[in-house]
C-alpha positions as CSV (number, residue, x, y, z in Angstrom):
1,X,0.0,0.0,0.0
2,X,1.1,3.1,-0.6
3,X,0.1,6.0,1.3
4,X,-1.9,9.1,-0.3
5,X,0.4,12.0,-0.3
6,X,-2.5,14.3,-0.4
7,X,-3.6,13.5,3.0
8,X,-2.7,16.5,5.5
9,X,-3.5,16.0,8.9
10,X,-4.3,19.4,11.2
11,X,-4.9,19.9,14.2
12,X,-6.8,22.2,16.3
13,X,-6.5,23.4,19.7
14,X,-9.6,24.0,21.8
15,X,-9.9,27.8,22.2
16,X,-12.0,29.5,25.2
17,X,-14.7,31.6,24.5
18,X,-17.7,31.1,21.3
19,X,-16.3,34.2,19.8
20,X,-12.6,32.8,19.3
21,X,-13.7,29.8,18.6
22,X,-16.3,30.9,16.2
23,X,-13.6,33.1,14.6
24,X,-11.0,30.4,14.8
25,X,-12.9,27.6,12.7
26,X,-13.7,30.3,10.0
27,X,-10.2,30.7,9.2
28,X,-10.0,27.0,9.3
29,X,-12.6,26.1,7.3
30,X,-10.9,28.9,4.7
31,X,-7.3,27.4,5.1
32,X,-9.4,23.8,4.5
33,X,-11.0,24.9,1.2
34,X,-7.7,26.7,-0.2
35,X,-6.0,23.3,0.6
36,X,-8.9,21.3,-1.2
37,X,-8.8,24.1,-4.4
38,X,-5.0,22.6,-4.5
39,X,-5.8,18.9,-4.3
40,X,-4.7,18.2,-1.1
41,X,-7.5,16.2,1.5
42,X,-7.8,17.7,4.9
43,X,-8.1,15.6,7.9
44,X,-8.9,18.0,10.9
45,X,-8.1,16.4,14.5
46,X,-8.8,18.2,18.0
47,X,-4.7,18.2,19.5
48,X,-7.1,17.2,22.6
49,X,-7.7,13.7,21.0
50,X,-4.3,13.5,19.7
51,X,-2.9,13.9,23.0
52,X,-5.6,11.7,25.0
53,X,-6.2,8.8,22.6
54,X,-3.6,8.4,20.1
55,X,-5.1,5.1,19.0
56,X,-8.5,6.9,18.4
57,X,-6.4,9.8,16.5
58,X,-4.4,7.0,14.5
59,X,-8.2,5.3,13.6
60,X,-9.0,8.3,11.9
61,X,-6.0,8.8,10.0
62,X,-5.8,5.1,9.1
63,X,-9.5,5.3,7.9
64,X,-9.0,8.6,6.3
65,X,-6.2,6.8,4.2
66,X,-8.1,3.8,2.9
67,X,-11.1,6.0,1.7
């Protein structure tokens, strides 16, 4: 198997506060679409998952790579 090169894998810190957040996941979600215009896939993780269960985190990727 060989994996897909277009797969990049972000992730995002929680953020206090609606405002932030809601201002946060707009630039995300812009970032996201530029990377998508370019052919890249965007797999979008919370670091909180990362960080608590890597083998939930590495799932996802895994997942994300087969489909």
């Amino acid at each position: 198997m060989v994996p897909d090169s277009s797969l990049l894998l972000a992730t995002s810190a929680g953020h206090g506060g609606a405002c932030a957040t809601s201002n946060i996941r707009a630039v995300d979600a812009r970032r996201d679409r530029a990377l998508r215009r370019l052919g890249y896939r965007v797999l979008r993780l919370e670091s909180d998952l990362v960080l608590r269960a890597l083998p939930v985190a590495l799932q996802q990727v895994r997942a994300a790579l087969a489909g």
